[in-house]
TIVO-2410 file (N, C-alpha, C; in nm, 3 decimals):
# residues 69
REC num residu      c1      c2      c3 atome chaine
REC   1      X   0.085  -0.119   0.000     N      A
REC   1      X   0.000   0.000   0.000    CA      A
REC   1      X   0.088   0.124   0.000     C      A
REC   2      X   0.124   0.174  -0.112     N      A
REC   2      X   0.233   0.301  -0.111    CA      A
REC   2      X   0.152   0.391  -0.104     C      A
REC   3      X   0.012   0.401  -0.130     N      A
REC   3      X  -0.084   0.544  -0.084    CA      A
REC   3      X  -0.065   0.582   0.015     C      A
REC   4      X  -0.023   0.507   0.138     N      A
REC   4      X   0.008   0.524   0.272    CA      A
REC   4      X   0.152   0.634   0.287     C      A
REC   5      X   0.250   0.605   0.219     N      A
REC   5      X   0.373   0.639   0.161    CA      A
REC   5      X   0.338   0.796   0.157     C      A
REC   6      X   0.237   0.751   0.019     N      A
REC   6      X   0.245   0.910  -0.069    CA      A
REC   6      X   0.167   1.006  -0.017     C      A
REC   7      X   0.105   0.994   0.076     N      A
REC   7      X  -0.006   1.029   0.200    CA      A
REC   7      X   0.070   1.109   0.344     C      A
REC   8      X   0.189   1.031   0.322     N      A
REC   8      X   0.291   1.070   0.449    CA      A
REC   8      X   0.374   1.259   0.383     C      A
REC   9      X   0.445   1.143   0.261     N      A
REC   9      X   0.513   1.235   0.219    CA      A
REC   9      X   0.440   1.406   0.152     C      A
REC  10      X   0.292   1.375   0.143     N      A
REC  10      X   0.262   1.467   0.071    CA      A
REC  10      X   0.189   1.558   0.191     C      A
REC  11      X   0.173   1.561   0.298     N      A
REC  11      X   0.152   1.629   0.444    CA      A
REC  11      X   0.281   1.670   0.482     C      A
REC  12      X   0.384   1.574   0.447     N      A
REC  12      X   0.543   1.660   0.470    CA      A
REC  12      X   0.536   1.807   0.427     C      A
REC  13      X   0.557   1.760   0.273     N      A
REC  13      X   0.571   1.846   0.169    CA      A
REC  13      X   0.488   1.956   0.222     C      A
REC  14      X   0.313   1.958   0.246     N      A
REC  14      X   0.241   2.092   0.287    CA      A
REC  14      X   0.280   2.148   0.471     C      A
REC  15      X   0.319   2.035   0.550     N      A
REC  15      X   0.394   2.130   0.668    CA      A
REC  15      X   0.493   2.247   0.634     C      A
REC  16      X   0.629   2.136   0.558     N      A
REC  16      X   0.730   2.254   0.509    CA      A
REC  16      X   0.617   2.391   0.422     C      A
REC  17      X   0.554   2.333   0.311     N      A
REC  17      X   0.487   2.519   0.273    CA      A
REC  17      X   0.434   2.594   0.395     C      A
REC  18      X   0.369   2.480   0.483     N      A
REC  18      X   0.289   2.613   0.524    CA      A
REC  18      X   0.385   2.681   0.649     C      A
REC  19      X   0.508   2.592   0.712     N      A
REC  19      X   0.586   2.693   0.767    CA      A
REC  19      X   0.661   2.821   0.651     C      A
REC  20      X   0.693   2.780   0.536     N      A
REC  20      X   0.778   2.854   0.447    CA      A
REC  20      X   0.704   2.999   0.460     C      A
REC  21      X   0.563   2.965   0.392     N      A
REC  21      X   0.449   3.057   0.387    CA      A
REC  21      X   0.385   3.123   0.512     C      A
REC  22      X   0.425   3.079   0.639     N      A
REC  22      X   0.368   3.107   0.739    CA      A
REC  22      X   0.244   3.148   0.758     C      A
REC  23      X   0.168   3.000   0.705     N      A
REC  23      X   0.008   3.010   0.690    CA      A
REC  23      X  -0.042   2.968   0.825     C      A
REC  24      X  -0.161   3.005   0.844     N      A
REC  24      X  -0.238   2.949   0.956    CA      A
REC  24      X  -0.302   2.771   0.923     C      A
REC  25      X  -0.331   2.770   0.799     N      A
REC  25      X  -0.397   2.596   0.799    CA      A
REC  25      X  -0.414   2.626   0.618     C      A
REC  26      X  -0.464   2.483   0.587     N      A
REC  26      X  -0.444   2.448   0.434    CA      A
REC  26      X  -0.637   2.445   0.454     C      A
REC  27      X  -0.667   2.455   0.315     N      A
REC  27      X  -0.831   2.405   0.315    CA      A
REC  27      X  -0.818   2.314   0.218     C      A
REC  28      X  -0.766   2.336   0.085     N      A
REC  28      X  -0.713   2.254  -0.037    CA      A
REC  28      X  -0.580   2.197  -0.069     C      A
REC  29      X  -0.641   2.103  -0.140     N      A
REC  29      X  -0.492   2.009  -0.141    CA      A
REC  29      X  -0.544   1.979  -0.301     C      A
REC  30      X  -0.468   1.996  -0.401     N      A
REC  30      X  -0.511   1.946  -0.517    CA      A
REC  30      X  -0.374   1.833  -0.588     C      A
REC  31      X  -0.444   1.735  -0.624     N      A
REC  31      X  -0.314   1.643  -0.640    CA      A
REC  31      X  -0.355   1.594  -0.794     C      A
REC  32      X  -0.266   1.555  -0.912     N      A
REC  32      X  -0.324   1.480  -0.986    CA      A
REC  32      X  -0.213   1.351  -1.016     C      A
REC  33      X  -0.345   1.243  -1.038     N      A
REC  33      X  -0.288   1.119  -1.048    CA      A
REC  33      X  -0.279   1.059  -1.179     C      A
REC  34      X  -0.152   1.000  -1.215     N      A
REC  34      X  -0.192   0.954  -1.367    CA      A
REC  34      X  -0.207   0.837  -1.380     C      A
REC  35      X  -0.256   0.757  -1.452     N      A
REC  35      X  -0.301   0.665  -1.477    CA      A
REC  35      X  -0.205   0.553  -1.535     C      A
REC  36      X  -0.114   0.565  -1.537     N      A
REC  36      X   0.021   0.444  -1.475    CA      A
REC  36      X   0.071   0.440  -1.383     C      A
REC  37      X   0.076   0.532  -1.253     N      A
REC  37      X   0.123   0.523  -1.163    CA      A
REC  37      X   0.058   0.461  -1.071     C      A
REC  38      X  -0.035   0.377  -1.066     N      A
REC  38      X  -0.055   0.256  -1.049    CA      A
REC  38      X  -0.144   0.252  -0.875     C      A
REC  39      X  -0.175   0.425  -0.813     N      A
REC  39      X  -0.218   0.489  -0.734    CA      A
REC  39      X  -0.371   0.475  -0.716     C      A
REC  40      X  -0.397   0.387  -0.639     N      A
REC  40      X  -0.535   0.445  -0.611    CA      A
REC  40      X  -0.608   0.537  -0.548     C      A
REC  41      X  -0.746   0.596  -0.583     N      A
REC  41      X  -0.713   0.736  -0.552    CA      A
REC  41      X  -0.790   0.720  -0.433     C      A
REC  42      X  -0.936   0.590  -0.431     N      A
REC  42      X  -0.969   0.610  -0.276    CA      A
REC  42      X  -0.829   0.591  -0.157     C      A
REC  43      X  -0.744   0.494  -0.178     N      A
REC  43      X  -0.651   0.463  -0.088    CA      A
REC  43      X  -0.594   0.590  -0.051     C      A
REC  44      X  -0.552   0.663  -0.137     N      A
REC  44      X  -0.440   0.772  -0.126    CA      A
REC  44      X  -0.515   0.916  -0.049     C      A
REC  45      X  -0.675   0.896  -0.085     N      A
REC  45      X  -0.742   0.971  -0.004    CA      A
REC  45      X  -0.794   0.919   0.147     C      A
REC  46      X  -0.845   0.795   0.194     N      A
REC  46      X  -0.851   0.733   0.323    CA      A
REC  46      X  -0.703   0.758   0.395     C      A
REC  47      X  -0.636   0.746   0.300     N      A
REC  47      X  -0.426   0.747   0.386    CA      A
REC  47      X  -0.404   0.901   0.434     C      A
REC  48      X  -0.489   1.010   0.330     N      A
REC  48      X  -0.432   1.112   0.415    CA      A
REC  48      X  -0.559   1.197   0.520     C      A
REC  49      X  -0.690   1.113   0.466     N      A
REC  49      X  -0.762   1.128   0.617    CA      A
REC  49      X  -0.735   1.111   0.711     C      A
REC  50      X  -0.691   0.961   0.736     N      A
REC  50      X  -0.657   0.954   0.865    CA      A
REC  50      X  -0.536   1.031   0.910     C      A
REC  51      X  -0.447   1.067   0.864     N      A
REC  51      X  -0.291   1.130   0.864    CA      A
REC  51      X  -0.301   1.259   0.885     C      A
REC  52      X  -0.419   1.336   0.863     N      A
REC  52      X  -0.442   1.470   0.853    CA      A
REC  52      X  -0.511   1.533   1.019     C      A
REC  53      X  -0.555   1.417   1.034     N      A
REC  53      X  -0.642   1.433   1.189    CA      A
REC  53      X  -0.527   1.465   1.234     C      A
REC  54      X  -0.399   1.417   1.286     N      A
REC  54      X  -0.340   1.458   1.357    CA      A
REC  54      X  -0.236   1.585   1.337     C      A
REC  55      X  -0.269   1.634   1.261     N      A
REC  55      X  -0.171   1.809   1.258    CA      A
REC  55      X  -0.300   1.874   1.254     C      A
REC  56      X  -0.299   1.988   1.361     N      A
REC  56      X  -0.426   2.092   1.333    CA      A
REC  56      X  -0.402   2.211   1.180     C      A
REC  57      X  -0.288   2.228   1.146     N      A
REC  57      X  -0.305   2.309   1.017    CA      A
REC  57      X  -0.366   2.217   0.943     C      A
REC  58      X  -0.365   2.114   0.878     N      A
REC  58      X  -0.399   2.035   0.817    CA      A
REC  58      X  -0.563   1.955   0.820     C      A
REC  59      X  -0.597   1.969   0.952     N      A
REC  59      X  -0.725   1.838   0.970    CA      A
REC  59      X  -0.798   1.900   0.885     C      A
REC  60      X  -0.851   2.060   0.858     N      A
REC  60      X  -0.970   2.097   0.796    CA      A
REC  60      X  -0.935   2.024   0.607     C      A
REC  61      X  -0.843   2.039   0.580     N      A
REC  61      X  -0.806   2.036   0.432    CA      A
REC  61      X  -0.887   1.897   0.370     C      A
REC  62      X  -0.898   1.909   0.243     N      A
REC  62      X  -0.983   1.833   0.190    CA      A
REC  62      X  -0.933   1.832   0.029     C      A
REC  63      X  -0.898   1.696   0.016     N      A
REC  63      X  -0.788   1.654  -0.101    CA      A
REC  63      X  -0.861   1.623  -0.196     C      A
REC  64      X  -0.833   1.674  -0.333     N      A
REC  64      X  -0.894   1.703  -0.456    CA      A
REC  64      X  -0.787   1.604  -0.519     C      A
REC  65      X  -0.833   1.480  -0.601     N      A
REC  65      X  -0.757   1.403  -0.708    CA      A
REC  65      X  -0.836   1.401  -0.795     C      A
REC  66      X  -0.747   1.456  -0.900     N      A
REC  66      X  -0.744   1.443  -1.074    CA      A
REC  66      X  -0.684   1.318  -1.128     C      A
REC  67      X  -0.760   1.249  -1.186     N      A
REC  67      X  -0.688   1.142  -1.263    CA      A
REC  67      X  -0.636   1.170  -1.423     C      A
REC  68      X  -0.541   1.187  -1.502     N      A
REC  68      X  -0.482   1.222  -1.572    CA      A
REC  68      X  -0.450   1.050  -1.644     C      A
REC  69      X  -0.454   1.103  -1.767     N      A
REC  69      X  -0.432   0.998  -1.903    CA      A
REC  69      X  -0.285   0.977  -1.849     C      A
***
């Protein structure tokens, strides 16, 4: 299950912005997935539900996947 993975790393990635940016919290997360990378998109969205509960910048945000040719 690498959604779990890409779920981790991609809450990394928006901590570092939102210290860079010195935001108060994220609402959107827009990601797109292509269609060899072999990603499922409920998984990769359940992986960063649960993952998101625990940082308060983050819990409100709500992840947008595009699936791409």
């Amino acid at each position: 299950m690498h959604e779990l993975s890409l779920a981790t790393t991609l809450i990394a990635i928006l901590e570092d912005l939102i210290k860079e940016h010195k935001a108060k919290n994220v609402k959107d997360v827009f990601v797109r997935v292509g269609s060899f990378s072999c990603v499922n998109s409920d998984s990769l969205r359940f992986a960063f539900d649960a993952l998101k509960k625990e940082r308060d910048t983050i819990k409100a945000a709500k992840l947008h996947i595009r699936e791409i040719p």
